[in-house]
Each structure stands twice: as structure tokens, then as C-alpha cells.
C-alpha positions as CSV (number, residue, x, y, z in Angstrom):
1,X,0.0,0.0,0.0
2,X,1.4,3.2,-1.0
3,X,2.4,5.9,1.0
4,X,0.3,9.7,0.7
5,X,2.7,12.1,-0.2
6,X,1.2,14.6,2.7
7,X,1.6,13.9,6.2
8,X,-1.9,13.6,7.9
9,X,-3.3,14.4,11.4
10,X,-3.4,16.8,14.0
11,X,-0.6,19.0,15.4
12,X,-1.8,20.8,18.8
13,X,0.7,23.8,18.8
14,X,1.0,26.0,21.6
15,X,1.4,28.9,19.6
16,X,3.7,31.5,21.2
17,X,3.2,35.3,21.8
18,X,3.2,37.3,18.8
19,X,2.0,34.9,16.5
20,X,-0.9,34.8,14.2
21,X,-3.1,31.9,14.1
22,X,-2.4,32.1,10.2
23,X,1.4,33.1,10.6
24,X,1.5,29.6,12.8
25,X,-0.1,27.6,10.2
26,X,2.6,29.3,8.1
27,X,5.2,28.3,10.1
28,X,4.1,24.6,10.0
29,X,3.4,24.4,5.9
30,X,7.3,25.5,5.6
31,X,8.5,22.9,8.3
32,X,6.5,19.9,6.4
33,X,7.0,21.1,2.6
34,X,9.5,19.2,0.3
35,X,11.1,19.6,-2.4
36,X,8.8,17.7,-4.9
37,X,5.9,19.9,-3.7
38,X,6.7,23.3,-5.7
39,X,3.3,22.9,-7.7
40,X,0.2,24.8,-5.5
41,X,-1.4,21.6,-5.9
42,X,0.5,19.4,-4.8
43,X,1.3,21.5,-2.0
44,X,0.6,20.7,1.7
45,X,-3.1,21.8,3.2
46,X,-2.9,22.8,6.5
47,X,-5.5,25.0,8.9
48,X,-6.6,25.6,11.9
49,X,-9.5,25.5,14.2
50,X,-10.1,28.6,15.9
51,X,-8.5,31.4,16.0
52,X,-5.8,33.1,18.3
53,X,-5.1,36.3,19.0
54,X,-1.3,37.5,17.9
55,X,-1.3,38.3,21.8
56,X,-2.5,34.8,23.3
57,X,-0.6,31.5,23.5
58,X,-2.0,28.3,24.3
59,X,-3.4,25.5,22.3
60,X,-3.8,25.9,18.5
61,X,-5.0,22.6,16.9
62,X,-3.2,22.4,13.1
63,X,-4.8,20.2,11.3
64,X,-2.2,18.7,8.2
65,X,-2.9,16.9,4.9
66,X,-6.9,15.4,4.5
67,X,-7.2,15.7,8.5
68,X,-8.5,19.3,7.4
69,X,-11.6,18.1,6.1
70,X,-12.6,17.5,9.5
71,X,-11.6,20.8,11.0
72,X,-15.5,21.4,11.5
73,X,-14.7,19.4,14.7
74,X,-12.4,21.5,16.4
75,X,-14.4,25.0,15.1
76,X,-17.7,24.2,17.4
77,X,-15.6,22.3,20.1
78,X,-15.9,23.8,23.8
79,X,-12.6,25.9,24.6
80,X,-11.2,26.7,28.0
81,X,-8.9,29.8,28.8
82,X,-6.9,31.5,31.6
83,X,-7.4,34.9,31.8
84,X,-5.9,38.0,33.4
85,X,-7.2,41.5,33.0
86,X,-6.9,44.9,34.4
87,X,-9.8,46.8,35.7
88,X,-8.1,50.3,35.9
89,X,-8.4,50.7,32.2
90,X,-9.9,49.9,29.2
91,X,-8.3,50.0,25.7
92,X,-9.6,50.3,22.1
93,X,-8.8,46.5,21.1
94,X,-9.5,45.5,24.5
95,X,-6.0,44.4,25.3
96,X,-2.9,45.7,25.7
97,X,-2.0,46.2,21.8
98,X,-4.6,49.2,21.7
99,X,-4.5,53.0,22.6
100,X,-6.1,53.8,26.0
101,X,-9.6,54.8,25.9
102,X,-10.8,55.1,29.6
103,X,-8.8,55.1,33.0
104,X,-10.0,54.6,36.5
105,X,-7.9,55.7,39.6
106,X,-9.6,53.7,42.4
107,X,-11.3,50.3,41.8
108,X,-13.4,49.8,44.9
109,X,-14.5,46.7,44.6
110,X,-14.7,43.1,46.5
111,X,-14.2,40.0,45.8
112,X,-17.8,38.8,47.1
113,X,-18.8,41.8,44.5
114,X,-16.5,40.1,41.8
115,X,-17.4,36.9,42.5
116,X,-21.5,37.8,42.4
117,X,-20.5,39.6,38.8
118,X,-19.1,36.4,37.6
119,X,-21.4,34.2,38.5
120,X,-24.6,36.5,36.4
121,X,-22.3,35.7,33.4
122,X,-22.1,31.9,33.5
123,X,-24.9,30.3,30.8
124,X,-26.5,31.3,27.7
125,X,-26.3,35.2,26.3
126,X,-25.6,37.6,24.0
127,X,-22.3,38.8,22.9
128,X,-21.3,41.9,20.9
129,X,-18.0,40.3,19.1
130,X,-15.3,43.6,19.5
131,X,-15.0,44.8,16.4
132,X,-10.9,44.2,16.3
133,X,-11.5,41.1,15.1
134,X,-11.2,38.6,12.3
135,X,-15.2,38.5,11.5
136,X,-15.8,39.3,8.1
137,X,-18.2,42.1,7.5
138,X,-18.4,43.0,3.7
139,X,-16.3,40.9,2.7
140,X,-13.4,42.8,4.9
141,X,-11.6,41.8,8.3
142,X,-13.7,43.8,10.9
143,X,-10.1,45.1,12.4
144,X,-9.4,46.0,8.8
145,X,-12.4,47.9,8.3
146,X,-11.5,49.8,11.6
147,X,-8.1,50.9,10.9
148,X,-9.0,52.1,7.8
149,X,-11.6,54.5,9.7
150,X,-14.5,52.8,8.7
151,X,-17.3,52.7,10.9
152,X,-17.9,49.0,12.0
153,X,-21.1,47.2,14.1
154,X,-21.2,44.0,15.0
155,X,-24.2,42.1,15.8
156,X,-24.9,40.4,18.9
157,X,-24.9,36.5,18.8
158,X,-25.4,34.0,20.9
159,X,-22.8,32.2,23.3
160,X,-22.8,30.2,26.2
161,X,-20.2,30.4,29.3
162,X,-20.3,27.0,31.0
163,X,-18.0,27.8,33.9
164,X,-16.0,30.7,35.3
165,X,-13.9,30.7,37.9
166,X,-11.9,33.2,39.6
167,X,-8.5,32.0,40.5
168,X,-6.8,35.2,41.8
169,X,-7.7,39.2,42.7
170,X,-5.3,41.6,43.9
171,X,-5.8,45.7,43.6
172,X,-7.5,46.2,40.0
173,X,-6.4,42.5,38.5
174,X,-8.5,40.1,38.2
175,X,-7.0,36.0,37.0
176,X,-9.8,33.7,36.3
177,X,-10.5,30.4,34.2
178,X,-13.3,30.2,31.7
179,X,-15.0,27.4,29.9
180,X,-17.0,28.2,26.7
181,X,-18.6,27.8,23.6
182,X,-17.5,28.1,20.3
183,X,-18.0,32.1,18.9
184,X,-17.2,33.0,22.3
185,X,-14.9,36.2,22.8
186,X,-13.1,36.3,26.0
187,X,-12.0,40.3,25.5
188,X,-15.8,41.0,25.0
189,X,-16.6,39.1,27.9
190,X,-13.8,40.9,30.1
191,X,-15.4,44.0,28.7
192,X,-18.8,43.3,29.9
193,X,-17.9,42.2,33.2
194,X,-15.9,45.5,33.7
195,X,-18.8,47.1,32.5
196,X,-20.9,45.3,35.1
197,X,-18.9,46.2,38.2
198,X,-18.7,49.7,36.3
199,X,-14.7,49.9,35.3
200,X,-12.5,49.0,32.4
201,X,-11.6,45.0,31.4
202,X,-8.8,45.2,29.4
203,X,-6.9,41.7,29.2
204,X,-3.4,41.3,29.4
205,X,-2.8,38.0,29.5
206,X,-4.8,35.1,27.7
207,X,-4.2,31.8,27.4
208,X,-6.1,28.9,25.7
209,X,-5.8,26.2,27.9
210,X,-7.9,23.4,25.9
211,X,-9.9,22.7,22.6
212,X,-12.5,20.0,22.6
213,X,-11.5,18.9,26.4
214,X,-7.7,18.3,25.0
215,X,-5.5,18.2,27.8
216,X,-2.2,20.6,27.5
217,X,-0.2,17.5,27.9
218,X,-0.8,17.2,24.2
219,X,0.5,20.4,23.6
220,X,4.0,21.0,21.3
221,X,5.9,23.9,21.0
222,X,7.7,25.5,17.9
223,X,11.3,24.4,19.4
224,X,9.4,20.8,19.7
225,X,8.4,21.5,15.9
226,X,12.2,22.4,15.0
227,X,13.6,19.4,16.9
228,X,11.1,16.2,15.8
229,X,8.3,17.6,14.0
230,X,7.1,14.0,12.8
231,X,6.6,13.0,16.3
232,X,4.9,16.0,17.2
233,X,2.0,14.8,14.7
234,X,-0.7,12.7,16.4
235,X,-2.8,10.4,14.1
236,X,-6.1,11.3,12.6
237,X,-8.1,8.7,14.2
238,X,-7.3,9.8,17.4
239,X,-8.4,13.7,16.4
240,X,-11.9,11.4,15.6
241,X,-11.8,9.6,18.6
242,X,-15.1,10.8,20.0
243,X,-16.9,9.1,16.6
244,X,-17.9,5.7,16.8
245,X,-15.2,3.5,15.1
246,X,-16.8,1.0,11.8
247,X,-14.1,-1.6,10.3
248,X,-14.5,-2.4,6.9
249,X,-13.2,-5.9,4.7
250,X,-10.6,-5.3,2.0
251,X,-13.6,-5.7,-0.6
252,X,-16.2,-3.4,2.0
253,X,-13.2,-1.0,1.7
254,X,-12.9,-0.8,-1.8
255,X,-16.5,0.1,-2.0
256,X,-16.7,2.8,0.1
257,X,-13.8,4.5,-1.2
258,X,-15.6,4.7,-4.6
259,X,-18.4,6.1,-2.5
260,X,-20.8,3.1,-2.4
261,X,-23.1,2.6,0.5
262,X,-22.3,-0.2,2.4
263,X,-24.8,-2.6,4.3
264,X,-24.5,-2.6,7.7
265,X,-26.1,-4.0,10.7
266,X,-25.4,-2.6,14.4
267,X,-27.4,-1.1,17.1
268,X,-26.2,2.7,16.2
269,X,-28.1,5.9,16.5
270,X,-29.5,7.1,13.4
271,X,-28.1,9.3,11.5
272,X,-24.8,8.6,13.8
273,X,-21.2,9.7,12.5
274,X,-19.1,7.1,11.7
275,X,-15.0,7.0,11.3
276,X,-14.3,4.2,8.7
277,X,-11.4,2.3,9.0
278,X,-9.6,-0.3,7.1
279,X,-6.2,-2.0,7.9
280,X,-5.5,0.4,10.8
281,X,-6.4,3.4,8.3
282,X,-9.0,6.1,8.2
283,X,-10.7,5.8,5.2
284,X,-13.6,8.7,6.2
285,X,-16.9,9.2,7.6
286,X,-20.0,8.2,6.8
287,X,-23.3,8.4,8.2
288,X,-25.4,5.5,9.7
289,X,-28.9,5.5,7.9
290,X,-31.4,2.7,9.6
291,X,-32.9,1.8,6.3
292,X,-34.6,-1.9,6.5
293,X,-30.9,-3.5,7.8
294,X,-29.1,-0.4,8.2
295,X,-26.3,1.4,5.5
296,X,-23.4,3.1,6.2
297,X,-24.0,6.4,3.9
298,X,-20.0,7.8,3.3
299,X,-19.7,11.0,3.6
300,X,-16.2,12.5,3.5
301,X,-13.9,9.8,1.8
302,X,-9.9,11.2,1.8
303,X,-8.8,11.4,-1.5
304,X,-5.5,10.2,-0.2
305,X,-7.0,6.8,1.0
306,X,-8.7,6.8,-3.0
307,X,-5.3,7.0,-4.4
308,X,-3.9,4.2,-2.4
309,X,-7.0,1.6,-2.4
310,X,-6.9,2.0,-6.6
């Protein structure tokens, strides 16, 4: 069986200070790319799911080869973050890389008053996105828009903050964990709660701490690229390791790689998402359809796996 000519699976980078989400996936396409992959389409696809500000470090999942296909999965997993932030002022980006907007000499306030705050903004709500950011309104970068002068509003949307947790509060800092959904941004919920107690919430440290319930044992760091960058890629059947696992013959195989539906009989969920497998290789997903016996409808098939099951 041949070998793909991409590498395939999941990096989880913690991305250093300074770095772009995009300048990281940069950084990995050039550590990866060879010689014989000069032509744009044989080159090596990389992305990632969910972006970092330049400013935060933490956990960046990097997704390599036909593992992006299922970057879907990291986009609308739950993320966890440490947070610091400053209530004596507040800036235009809402961290430290923007121009003061607001200062406040004296923050009287408790921790029991914190603490109540925090609490009013665990659960569902809506959340005005800050308009540095990488939403696209127009067609534009919203932070583009804005440092061109044009006038930019967001629309509320919907998130949900599952946990929050103060860890630390000294003078006008304020260190706390937070555990949300996906669309969730922590500068415009620092903003809110400063706005809440009736002070700035600019951040000035922020960390991702987790993606899907990763743990940041799984983390890598660019030195760890440098030094052994194949080991620092973990397999794409364990980034699909919450999906329930289907094994296929050499001839069932075959099939669904052609993208044939495939008999199947097991006591699955309908309309469950399946990882195929074959040989100890991840062929795709499909979905399980409880027609009369049961089928196993593919639905992503790695072009990679096409090439080698010819």
C-alpha cells in the first residue's frame, strides 16, 4: 500500500506570543513542505481550528494533509482559557496592543462583588464580538475595516459560558478560568464584566488552555516543531476519537472509497457519524442510515485513502 505524499493528522501547537493563528499555520506548511511539492497543488493543506489572538498563546490545533476536512470538529468544540485582566483601564482593542480609551484611579471593589458579577455571566447570552477582530463584514476583516476609519457594528450573537472561575484578585487584576462555547470572545466578555462592576476590562494575559477537552499534555511547541516535527503529529483517528469506530473488509473498503453505500447492521443511532477504518487506516466518515438493515451512507472519503486503495 502506498504511501500519501502529505503527512496527515493533528498538530496541537502551543502557539507562542506574537503569533498569528495564520502566521502559525505558516510556520508549520514550511516545516512539512519538500522539495517535490513546488506545484500549488501538490502542496501541503494545513488550517486551523479557531482562532488566536497574535497576543494569546495556548493551544492551537493544526490540522495537516486530508485531516483538514474535518476541522469542523475543532471549530464548534468547547474551549477553556486562563485569563488575566486589568480593571483600571480599558483600551480600544480591549487588550494591551490598543490605545487607551478610559482610565480609573480607584477600583473599589470586593471580591464577594466580583465573584456575584461572575457568576450573572455563566450560561447562555448575548455577545457583541469587538470589532478588532477577524469576522468578516463585507467581505473585509472587521479590524481591517477599523483601521482604515470605517465605521464597523457587530451584531450580537449567541454564546454560552459553562464555567467561570476566579483564581486570583489583587488591587485592580482580576485571574480567572473560563470554559465556553465556540464564537465566544473572552476580550468582550472581560469587557462586559468591567462594564458590570462599572470599570474598564482590558486583558493582558490570555491563554487557551484546551480545545474539545484536550489536555495541554498534548500540547507541542515551535522548538518541539524544530527538533522532531514527525513525532509532534498525532494520528487522525485519534483527532476522531469521540466518533464511533466501523471496520471495513478489503472488498467493504474498496466500495466505500468509490463512495458506495455499504450494508451494515449494528445497534447505532440514526443518522450517527461514523469513522471508517480499514487496515488500521482512516478511510472517512459516513453516516449511519437505519434503512430496512441499516447502510453506512460515506460521507467524507480522503482522497489520499482513494489513491492508495486503486
Amino acid at each position: 500500500m502506498n504511501k500519501s505524499l502529505h503527512p496527515c493528522g493533528v498538530i496541537f501547537l502551543d502557539k507562542p506570543k506574537g503569533w498569528s493563528s495564520r502566521q502559525a499555520v505558516n510556520r508549520v506548511i514550511h516545516l512539512f513542505a519538500k522539495p517535490e511539492q513546488k506545484n500549488r497543488r501538490r502542496r501541503l493543506k494545513a488550517g486551523h481550528t479557531g482562532t488566536l489572538d497574535p497576543l494569546a498563546t495556548g493551544m492551537l490545533p493544526i490540522l495537516l494533509g486530508d485531516a483538514t476536512r474535518f476541522s469542523d470538529m475543532g471549530l464548534s468544540a468547547q474551549k477553556s482559557y486562563e485569563v488575566t485582566f486589568d480593571l483600571s483601564f480599558q483600551t480600544e482593542t480591549l487588550d494591551l496592543e490598543g490605545e487607551v480609551t478610559s482610565r480609573f484611579e480607584h477600583v473599589g471593589v470586593t471580591q464577594a462583588e466580583l465573584e456575584s458579577i461572575l457568576q450573572g455571566f455563566q450560561g447562555k447570552q448575548l455577545q457583541v464580538p469587538p470589532v478588532y477582530s477577524a469576522i468578516r463584514v463585507g467581505g473585509k476583516r472587521a479590524h481591517v475595516k477599523v483601521r482604515c476609519g470605517e465605521h464597523v457594528q457587530l451584531s450580537p450573537r449567541e454564546v454560552e459560558v459553562y464555567r467561570i472561575q476566579l483564581l486570583a484578585f489583587e488591587g485592580s487584576k482580576v485571574t480567572m478560568e473560563v470554559d465556553c462555547s465556540k464564537g465566544t470572545y473572552i476580550r468582550a466578555l472581560v469587557r462586559d464584566i468591567g462594564l458590570a462592576l462599572g470599570y474598564g476590562g482590558c486583558v493582558t494575559d490570555l491563554r487557551r488552555t484546551s480545545t474539545g477537552g484536550w489536555s495541554t499534555q498534548m500540547m507541542v511547541t515551535p522548538a518541539d516543531l524544530e527538533e522532531k516535527k514527525e513525532a509532534c503529529i498525532l494520528p487522525l483517528r485519534l483527532w476522531l476519537k469521540d466518533l464511533p469506530s466501523v471496520e471495513l473488509t478489503a472488498v467493504e473498503a474498496k466500495r466505500f472509497v468509490q463512495g458506495q453505500r455499504l450494508p451494515w447492521v449494528n445497534e447505532m443511532e440514526n443518522q450517527a457519524l461514523c469513522c471508517i477504518v480499514y487496515d488500521d487506516l482512516v478511510l472517512g466518515t459516513a453516516i449511519y442510515q437505519q434503512k430496512g438493515r441499516g447502510v453506512l451512507q460515506p460521507k467524507h472519503v480522503l482522497p489520499s485513502v482513494q489513491e492508495m486503495l486503486r
